[in-house]
NUZA-593536 format. One record per residue: x, z, y of N, C-alpha, C, O in turn. Coordinates in steps of 0.05 Angstrom, whole numbers, plus 5000, padded with zeros to 4 digits. Example, Ala and Ser with C-alpha at 12.3 -4.5 7.8 and 13.67 -1.06 7.14 Angstrom:
2
526451564886524651564910526451564934528551694934 525751424955527351434979525851575001526851615023 
! end
This chain:
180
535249095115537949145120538249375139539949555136 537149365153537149625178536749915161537850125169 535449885140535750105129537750225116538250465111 539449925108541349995092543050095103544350255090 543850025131546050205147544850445150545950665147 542450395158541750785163543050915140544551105145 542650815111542750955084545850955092546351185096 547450845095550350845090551750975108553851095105 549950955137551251245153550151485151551051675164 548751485141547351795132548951905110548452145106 551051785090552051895073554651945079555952095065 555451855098558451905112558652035133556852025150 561252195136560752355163562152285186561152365208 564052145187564551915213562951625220562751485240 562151605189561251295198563051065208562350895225 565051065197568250835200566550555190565050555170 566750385201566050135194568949905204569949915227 569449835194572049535200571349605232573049725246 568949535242569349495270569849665291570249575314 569849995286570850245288573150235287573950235310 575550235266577350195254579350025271581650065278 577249755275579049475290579349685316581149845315 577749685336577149865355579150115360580150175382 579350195346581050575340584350425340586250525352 584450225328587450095321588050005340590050085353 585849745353585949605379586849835402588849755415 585850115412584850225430588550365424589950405444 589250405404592550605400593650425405595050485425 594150155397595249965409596649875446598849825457 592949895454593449845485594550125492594950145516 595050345477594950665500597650645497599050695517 599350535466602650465459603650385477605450515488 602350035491602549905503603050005535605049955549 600150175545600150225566603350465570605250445586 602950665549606050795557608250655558609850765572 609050445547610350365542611850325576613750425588 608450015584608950075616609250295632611050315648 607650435629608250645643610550805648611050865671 612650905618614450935612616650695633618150785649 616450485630617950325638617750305672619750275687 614650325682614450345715614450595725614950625749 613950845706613551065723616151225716617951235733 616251345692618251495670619951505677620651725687 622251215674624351155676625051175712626951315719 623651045730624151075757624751465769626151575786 623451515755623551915762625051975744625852195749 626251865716627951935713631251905725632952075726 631251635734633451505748633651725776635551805789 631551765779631351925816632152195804633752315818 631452315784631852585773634752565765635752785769 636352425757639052345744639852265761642252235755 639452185788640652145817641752335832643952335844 639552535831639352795846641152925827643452915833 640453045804642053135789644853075791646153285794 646452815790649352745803649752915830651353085837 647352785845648852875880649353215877651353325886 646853355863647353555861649853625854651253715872 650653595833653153625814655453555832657353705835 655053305844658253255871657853475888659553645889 655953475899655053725923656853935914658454015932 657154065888657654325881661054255878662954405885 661354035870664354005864665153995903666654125918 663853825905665453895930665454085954666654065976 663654295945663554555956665254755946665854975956 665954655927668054865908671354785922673254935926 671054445926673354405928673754475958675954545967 671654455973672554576005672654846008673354956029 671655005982671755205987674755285983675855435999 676055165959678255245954679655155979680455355992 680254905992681754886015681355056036683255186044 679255086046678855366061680055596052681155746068 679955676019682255906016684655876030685656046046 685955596021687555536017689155476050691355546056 687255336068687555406094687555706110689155786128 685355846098685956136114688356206105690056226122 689456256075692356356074694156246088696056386094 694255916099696255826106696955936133699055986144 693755976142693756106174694656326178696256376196 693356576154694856836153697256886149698457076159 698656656131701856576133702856586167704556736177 701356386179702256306207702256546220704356596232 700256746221699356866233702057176234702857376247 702357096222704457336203707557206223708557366239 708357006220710556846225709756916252711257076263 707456826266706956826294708157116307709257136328 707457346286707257626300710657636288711657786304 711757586279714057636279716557596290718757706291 714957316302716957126326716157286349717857336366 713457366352711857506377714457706380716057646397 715158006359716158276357719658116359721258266370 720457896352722657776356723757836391725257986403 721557576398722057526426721857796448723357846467 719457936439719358216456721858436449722258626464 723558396424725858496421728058396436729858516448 727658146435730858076453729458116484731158186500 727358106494726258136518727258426530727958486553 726958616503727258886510730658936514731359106531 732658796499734558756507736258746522737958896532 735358476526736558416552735258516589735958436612 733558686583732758866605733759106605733859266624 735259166568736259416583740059356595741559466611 740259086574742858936589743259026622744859166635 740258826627740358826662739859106671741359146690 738259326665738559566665741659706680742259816702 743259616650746059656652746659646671746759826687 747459326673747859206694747859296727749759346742 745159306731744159456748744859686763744459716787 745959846745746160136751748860186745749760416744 750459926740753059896741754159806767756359836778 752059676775753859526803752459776827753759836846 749859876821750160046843750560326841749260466857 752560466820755060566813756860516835757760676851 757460226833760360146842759660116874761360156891 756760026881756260016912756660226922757960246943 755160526908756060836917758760836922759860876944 760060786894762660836899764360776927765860926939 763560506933764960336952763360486977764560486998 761160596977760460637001761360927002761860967026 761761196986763061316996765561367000766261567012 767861136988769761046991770060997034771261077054 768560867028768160807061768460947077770260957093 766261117074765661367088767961647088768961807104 768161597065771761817059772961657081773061777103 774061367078775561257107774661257125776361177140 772361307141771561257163772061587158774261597169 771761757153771962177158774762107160775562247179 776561987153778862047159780361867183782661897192 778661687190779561557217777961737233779261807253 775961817232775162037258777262227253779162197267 777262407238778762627243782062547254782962707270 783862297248786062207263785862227290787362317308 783162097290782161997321781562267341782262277364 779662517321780362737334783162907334783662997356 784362947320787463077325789462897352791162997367 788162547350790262417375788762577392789862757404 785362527397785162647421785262957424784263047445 785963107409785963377417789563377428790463487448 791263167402793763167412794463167452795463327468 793162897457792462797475791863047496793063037517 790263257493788463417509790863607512791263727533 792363637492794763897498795963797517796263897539 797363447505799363377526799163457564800763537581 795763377564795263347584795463697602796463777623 793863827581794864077591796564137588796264337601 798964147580801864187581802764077607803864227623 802463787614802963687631802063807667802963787689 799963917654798064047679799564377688800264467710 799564507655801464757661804564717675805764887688 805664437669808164327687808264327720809764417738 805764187717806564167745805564417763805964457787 804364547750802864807763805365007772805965117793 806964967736808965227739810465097760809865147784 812364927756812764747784812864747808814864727822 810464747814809464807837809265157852808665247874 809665237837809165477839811465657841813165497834 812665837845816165977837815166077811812966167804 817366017798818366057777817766397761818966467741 816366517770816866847769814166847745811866747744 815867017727814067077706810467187698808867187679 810667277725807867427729806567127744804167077743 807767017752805866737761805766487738804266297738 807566527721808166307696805266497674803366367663 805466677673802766867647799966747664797766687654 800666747694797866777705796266557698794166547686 798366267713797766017702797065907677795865687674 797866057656797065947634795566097626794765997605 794166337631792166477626789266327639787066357629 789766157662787765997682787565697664785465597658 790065587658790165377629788065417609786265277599 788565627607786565687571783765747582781865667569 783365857600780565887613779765607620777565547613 780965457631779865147638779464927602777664767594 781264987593781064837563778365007544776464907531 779065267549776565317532777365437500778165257485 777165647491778165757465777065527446778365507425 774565317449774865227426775664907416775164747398 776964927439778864707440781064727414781664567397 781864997420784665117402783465247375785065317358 780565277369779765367347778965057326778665017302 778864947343778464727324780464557307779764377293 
! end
């Protein structure tokens, strides 16, 4: 018998016998089997983690898009503000400018009216001095008049003594008594 398998694998070029066969079937079986597990412990777990990541990814982007848009959507609101801000800013520095040249006015209205009033003043006070000098120059004649009285007076009456005395008058008063 030993020969006879020699003879029967010598004529074939695999040499398949049932128990080869059982073996080759048995062996695709367990490798089906083993992917199967494998598939089921390894496969599916990295796929679940790969289809995990894949989502977060996918939110990540949505919600980078959507903050990005709010961020548009906030800087315009700010550049809005920003705009409003400088306009209320050029507002307020307008009425500011305003009402300074108001007070300006103002200003240079009442001390207008203080000049006014003060050389108002001063016109009255030049014209109470000068009253005050005409009484007393009035005053200064009387007295010399009064003085040429009692001189002539005193004196006889004769014309060359009346010129003399009042020529000695005007020398004691002073020419610019009478020029003024």
């Amino acid at each position: 018998m030993g020969s006879i398998n020699v003879m029967l694998l010598e004529g074939r070029i695999f040499g398949l016998d049932s128990q080869l066969v059982f073996d080759a079937i048995f062996l695709a079986i367990n490798i089906f089997i083993l992917f199967l597990v494998l598939s089921y412990k390894l496969f599916n777990p990295v796929r679940d983690m790969l289809k995990k990541r894949q989502d977060a990814i996918t939110k990540e982007r949505k919600e980078t898009e959507a903050d990005r848009r709010n961020a548009e959507a906030l800087k315009q609101e700010y550049e809005q503000k920003l705009k409003e801000v400088d306009k209320e800013a050029e507002a307020i520095l307008s009425e500011a400018r305003k009402k300074a040249m108001r007070n300006e006015e103002r200003i240079v209205a009442e001390a207008k009216e203080e000049a006014a009033r003060i050389i108002s003043r001063a016109n009255t006070e030049i014209e109470l001095e000068k009253k005050k000098a005409a009484d007393d120059i009035k005053k200064e004649i009387i007295s010399v008049a009064t003085l040429m009285a009692n001189k002539v007076v005193a004196a006889s009456i004769d014309t060359k003594t009346q010129d003399a005395l009042i020529e000695e008058t005007l020398r004691e008063i002073g020419d610019k008594t009478w020029l003024s």
